[in-house]
Each structure stands twice: as C-alpha cells, then as structure tokens.
N, C-alpha and C positions, 0 to 999 in steps of 0.2 A: 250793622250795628244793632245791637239790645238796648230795650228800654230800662232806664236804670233809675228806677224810683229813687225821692229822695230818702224816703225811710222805707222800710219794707211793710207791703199789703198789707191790710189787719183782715180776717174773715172774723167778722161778727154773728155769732149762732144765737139760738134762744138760749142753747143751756151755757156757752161761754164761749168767750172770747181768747183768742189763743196767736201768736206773732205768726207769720206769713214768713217763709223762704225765699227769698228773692234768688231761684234759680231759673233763668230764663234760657227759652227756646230760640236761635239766632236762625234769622232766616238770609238766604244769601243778598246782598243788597242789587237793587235793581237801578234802572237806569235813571230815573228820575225823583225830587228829592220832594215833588209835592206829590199827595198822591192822584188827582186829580193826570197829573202829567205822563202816570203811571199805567193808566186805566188804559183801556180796549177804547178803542174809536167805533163808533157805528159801522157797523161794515151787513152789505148785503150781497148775497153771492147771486150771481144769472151763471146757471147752467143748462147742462141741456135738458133737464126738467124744466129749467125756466123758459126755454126759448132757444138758448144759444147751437149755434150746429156743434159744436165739440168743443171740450172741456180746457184748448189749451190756446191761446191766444199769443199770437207771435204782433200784432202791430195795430195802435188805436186811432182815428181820426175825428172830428166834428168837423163835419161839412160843412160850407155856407146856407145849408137849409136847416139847420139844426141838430139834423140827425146825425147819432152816434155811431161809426160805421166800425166794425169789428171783424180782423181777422185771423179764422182759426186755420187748423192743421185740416178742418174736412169741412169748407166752405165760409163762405162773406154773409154779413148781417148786419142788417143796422137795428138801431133802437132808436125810438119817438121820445120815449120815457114811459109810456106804457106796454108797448107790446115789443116784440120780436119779430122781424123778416128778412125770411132768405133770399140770397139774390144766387141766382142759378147761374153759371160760369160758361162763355163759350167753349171751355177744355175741359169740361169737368172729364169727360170722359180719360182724359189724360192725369190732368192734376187739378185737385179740388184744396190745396194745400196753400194757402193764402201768405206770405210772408211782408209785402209791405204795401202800403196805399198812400194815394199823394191827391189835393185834388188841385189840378194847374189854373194858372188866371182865366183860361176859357171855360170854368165852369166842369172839364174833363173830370174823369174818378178815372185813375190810373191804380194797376195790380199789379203788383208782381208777384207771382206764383213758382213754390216749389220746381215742375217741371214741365209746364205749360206756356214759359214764355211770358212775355210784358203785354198785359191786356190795358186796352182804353175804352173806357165807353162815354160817349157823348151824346147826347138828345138822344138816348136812348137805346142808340144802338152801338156794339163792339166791333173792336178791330183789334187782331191779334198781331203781337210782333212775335216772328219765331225767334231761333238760336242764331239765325243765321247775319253774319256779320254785317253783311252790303242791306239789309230791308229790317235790321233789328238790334238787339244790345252785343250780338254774339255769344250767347248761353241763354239755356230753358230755364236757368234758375236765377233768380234776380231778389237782391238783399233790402236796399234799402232805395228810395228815390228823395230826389228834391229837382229846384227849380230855381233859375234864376232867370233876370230880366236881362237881356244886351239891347240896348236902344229901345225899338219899336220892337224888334224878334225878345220870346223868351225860350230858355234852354232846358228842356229836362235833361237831368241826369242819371245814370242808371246805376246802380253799386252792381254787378253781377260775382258768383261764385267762383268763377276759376277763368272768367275774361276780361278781367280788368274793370275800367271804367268805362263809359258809353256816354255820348253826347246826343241828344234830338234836339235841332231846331227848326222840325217841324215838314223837314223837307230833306234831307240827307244824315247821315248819322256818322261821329267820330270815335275815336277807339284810344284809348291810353292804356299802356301796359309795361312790364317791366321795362319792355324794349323804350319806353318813352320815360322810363323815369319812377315810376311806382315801385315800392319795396316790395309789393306782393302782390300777383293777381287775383288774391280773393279778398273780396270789399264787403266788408260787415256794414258799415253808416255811412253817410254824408251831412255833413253841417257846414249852411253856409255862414260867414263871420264876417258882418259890416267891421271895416277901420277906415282910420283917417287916409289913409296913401290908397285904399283901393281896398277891393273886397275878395275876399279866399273863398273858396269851396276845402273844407275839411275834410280827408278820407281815414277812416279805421280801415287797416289791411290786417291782414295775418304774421306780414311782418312790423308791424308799426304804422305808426301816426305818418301822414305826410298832408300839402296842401297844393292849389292849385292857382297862381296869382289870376281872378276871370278880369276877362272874360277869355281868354287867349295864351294866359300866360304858361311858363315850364313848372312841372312838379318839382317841387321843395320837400325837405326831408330836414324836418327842424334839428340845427344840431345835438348830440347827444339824444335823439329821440329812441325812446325802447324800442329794441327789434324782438318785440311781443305781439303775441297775439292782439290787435285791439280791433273792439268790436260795439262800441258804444261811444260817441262825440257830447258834449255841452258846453254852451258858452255860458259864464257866472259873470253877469258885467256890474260896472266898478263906478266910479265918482266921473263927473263930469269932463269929457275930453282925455279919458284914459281907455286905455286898448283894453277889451274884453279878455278873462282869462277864458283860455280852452281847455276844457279837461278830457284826457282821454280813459275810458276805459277798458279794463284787460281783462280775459278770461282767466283769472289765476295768480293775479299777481295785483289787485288793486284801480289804485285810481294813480294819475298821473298830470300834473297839470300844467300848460305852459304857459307863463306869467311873465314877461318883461323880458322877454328873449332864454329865460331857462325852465329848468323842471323842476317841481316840487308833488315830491310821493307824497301820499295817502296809504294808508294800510291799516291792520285790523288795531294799534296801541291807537290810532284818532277814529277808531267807533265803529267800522267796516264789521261786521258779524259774518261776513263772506267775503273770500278774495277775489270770487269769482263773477265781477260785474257784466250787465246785462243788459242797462239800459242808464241813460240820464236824461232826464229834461226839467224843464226849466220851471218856477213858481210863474202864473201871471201877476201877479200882484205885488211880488220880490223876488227883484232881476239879479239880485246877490248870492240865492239858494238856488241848489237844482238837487231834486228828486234822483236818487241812486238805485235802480234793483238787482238783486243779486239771486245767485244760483244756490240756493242753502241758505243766506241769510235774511230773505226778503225784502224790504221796503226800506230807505233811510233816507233822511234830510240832512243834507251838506252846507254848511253856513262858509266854505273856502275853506277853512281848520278843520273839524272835524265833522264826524257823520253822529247821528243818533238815528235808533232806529224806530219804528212805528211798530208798534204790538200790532199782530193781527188776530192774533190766539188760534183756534184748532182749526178756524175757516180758511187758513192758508197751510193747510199740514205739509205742503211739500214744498213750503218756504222757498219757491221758488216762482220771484217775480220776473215777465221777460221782459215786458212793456209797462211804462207808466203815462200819463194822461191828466192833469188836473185843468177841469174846469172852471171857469167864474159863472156869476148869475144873470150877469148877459149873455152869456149862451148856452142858459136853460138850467144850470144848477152850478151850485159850489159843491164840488164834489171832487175826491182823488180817486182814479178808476187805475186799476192796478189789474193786469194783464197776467194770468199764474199759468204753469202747470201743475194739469189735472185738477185744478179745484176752479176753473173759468175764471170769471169777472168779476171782479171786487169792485163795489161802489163804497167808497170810504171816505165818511161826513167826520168830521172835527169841529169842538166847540160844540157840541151840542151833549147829547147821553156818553156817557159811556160807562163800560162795564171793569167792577172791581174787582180783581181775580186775588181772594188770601192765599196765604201759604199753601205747597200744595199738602199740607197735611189734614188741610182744612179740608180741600177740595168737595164739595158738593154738598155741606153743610148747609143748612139755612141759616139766614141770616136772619137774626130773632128782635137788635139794637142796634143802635148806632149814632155815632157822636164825631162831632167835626171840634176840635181845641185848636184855635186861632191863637200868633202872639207869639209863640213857643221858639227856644235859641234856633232849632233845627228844622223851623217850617210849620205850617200845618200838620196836625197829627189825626191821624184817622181810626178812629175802637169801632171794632167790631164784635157785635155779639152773638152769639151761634147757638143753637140747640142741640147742643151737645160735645161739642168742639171747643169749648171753653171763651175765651178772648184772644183777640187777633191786634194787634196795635204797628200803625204803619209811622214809624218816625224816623228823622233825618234818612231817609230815601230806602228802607228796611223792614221787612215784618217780623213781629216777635210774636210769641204766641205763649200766654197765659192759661192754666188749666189747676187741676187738681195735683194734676201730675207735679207739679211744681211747686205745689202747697201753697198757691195765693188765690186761689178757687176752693169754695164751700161745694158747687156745683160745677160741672161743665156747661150747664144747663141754662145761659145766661136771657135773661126776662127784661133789663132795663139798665141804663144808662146813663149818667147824668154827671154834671159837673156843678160845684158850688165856690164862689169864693167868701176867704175871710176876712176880716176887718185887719185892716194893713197891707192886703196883697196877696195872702195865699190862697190857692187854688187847690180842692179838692176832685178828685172822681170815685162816682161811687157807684159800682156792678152790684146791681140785685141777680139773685140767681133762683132756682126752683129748689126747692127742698135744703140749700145751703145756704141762707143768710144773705147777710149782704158784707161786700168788702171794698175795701178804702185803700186809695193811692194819692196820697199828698206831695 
C-alpha cells in the first residue's frame, strides 16, 4: 500500500512555491503492520572465527550445568556464554559428525554421531555403542534420541537411520521395525507426549508419523496419517485437561497436525515461506506456540493457525534453519539460538534493538531523520530520512518512497523532520531538505 496524502506535498523554495505531484513509489508490503514488528531482531552469529568447530549445526542442548552444548557436522562444543570448547570424540577418527545429543536423568551426555555409532559419556569417561544389534541401536548412524522413565528403570530411545527404532534400559537393548509395525525404518525424531490414558513416544519415519503406547505398547499409525517423509515432531498444548496437539513435520510438503483424533495441514497460504521443515520446538514461556525451521525459508512462529516468520536479514543467507532452541533467564539468557547451514549459530534477542531495513532502493543510504506518528487509521507510521535517497515512509504494513523523482522533494537530501498539529485536529509533517526548501504533507 502507498501513502496517500490528503492533499498533495507543497515544496516550499526561497524563490517560490509550486504544487507537489502525488506520484508515489509502492513498495511490496511486508509481513508486519507495525514497523517495529517489521524490524531485524538482534542476532549474533558463533562461527568458526568465533569458536564453533564448523559452520553447520545439526542439534542444540542446555545441560543441567548451564552449558550450551552444540552439535556440528565436524565435532561437539559447548558454550559458557563467553568462550567456546571442544570436546574430542572417542570415534573422531571414524566420525566427528555430531547429529543428536540428549542428557539422561543420570547426569549422562549421550551422542549420536553420523557414523561412529551412539556415544555416552559419564563422569567423564565414554563408552561406545556400535551398529551392532545385540550390544547397540543396530546402525552407525543415529537421528535423534529421547528418554523416558518406566518405574524405577528409565529408557533411552534411539531414532537410527535405516534400523529402525532401539530401546536401552540400561541393561539389554530392544529393536522395532517395519516387521513390528513401523511405516519406515528410517527415524528422523522422537517426541515423547504426556496424556490422560497413558503416555506415547512420537516417531517421524520416512514413511509417516506413527506412535508407540509406553511403556510396552504396539506401534499405532494414526489414521489417515501422511505416508511423507516426516522428519520433525512438536507438541502445541491446549486449555486445561485437553490432549496436546501433535504436529508433524515434512520435508516438502509442510506441517501437519494431529488434533482430536484428525489432521489439520499447514502450508505456505498460513505463512510457511518453505515447505521444507526441519525442526519444531516449543516457546518455554507459551506452551500454545512452537518454533518451526525450514530449508529455504528460515525461522517462524506457529500460534496453531498460522506461521510468521522472523526476519533474520543477510546473517542467515542460506535461510536455512535445522535446529532451534529458545532459552529463558533461568538458564542463563532469553535467547532464540537457531541452528543454520553454513552461516553457524544464531543467538537471536527480541524486544530489545532492532534493525530497520527501507526499501531496497534505499539500501545503504544513511539515515539523516526520523519520525515515529502515533494515532494513525493503519498503525504507527515510520519517516525516514536519507542523504540522498529522498524519504522513506513505512505505513499500514508497506514502504513508499518520496523523492524528487516524484515531485514532492526540493531535495533528496533530507536534513530534518517534524510534525505539527493544528487547532481542531489537524496534523502536519514537514521535511526540510539541503539546498531544496522545506515541504508539507497534511
């Protein structure tokens, strides 16, 4: 949408005064209608200049010790909040490619690694499980982990790549696989799901969603469930003594969610900028939203209806998030850490700075003024003024862009800014400019 003065600009000169053309520059509208809402979030990148062993981050953890634990495609590290360290891998020699981390109620840090097999390390010291079915998950490559409690015993679980599922408790190991009921032997997530009748273990397979009644129970294959790739689990929970929804994600085809026994799509018309999801998890603070990342389209906030997405600007150029992560200030920062390829670790502050990006024809102008008009039918309205770029004005959720070019600029050369009202109610704005007068928009 263009700004549509009520009468057209006046440019006021020394030697005269002459009407303003109200031909305005439309900028394509953006996704939000304040501009503030519009703006760039504080975002700081840890790369491997920073610290981090390699630039692409497959899965995030906070330990119970505070530390940020991270892992890339060529080794594990954590963070303090000041520094970076490497933690050296019993297989490095084999695989140094870190894909998922879990830390169990014994205090354990558990790995699973590209093709090294399920590492544990505890007080210090590691133990490796190989491929091998009878002493381990049964594959060197291992997706995703979690953990659940039965009694006094608790269970890890293994997502592996092309073996199914895998059980440890602690003392023998169980195996699920097509032959037991799984759509597909390769397991991208697990998410476990408190309910009222007893509690599920969630699997993303390559054929579709399915679940697990635990402690002991038969795999379920929700009906009507996509026989899609799905590779990302989250639970959006709901008003008091109602069943969690489960949402799954797909490489390719969206989001998919299951609510009261059926399915309800998501896709790119409710705000997805990629079809290609990657990861969900949850707000601590608001159990009704979860964090969506995508392949191409980066980062977005799910409210159950639709998605929006989180500007990251040129610091995620390969707009592709794999892992997300949001902190609270009990355990050490309020922060969204956002997990990319090739451009590393995003620490991503809200509510506090953020950066205004005008039209890109402005692009790299300095910004010379600036004016915030409160009240207005379409929101907050935001002028900007440029050194040589003319004026920039961000209203009902849009940038227009004011210059010479368009005969409501003396200058493009814009000096100051200001608004006046008059007796009854009217509202002026008025652009001084360098060497061109000053000009009026009523």
């Amino acid at each position: 949408m263009t700004l549509a003065p009520s009468r057209p600009a006046r440019v006021v000169r020394r030697e005269c005064a002459r009407a303003a053309l109200a031909l305005l520059l439309a900028a394509a509208p953006l996704a939000a209608a304040e501009p503030w809402d519009a703006g760039l979030s504080f975002v700081r990148a840890y790369d491997v200049a920073a610290g981090l062993p390699q630039n692409t981050v497959h899965d995030l953890l906070i330990g119970s010790d505070g530390r940020l634990w991270v892992a890339t495609q060529d080794g594990l590290a954590h963070f303090d909040g000041r520094a970076w360290a490497d933690v050296e891998l019993p297989v490095r020699q084999r695989s140094n490619f870190v894909r998922a981390l879990l830390e169990s109620g014994d205090g354990s840090l558990w790995v699973g690694t590209q093709a090294g097999g399920l590492l544990r390390r505890h007080a210090g010291e590691w133990k490796v499980f190989w491929g091998d079915a009878d002493e381990g998950p049964g594959d060197l490559r291992v997706n995703a982990l979690a953990e659940t409690a039965a009694g006094e015993e608790r269970h890890l679980w293994v997502a592996t790549h092309d073996a199914g599922l895998a059980r440890f408790d602690g003392r023998a190991w169980r195996h699920w696989r097509r032959a037991e009921g799984l759509p597909g032997d390769r397991v991208w997530d697990l998410l476990v799901v408190p309910g009222t009748d007893g509690d599920r273990l969630w699997l993303a397979t390559d054929s579709g969603p399915a679940w697990i009644e635990l402690p002991d129970g038969p795999v379920v294959v929700p009906p009507g469930a996509p026989a899609e790739p799905a590779n990302s689990l989250g639970a959006r929970r709901r008003g008091e003594g109602e069943a969690p929804e489960v949402w799954v994600g797909f490489y390719g085809t969206g989001l998919a969610g299951w609510i009261d026994g059926a399915w309800r799509r998501v896709e790119e018309r409710e705000g997805l900028a990629s079809l290609f999801v990657t990861d969900l998890a949850p707000r601590p603070d608001d159990p009704g939203a979860l964090w969506v990342s995508t392949d191409g389209g980066g980062l977005h906030l799910f409210d159950g209806q639709s998605a929006r997405r989180l500007e990251l600007g040129a610091v995620n150029s390969s707009r592709a998030v794999y892992r997300v992560l949001e902190t609270t200030a009990a355990q050490g920062a309020e922060a969204i850490w956002a997990g990319t390829r090739h451009n590393g670790l995003l620490r991503i502050v809200t509510g506090y700075w953020r950066s205004i990006e005008p039209p890109p024809a402005l692009a790299g102008s300095a910004v010379s003024a600036l004016l915030l008009r409160d009240g207005e039918p379409g929101g907050t309205e935001l002028w900007l003024g440029t050194d040589g770029g003319g004026l920039a004005v961000w209203r009902d959720g849009a940038w227009s862009r004011h210059a010479t070019a368009t005969g409501e600029l003396g200058h493009d050369a814009v000096l100051a800014l200001a608004e006046t009202r008059r007796v009854g109610g009217g509202r002026r704005v008025w652009v001084g400019t360098r060497n061109g007068g000053l000009s009026e928009w009523d």
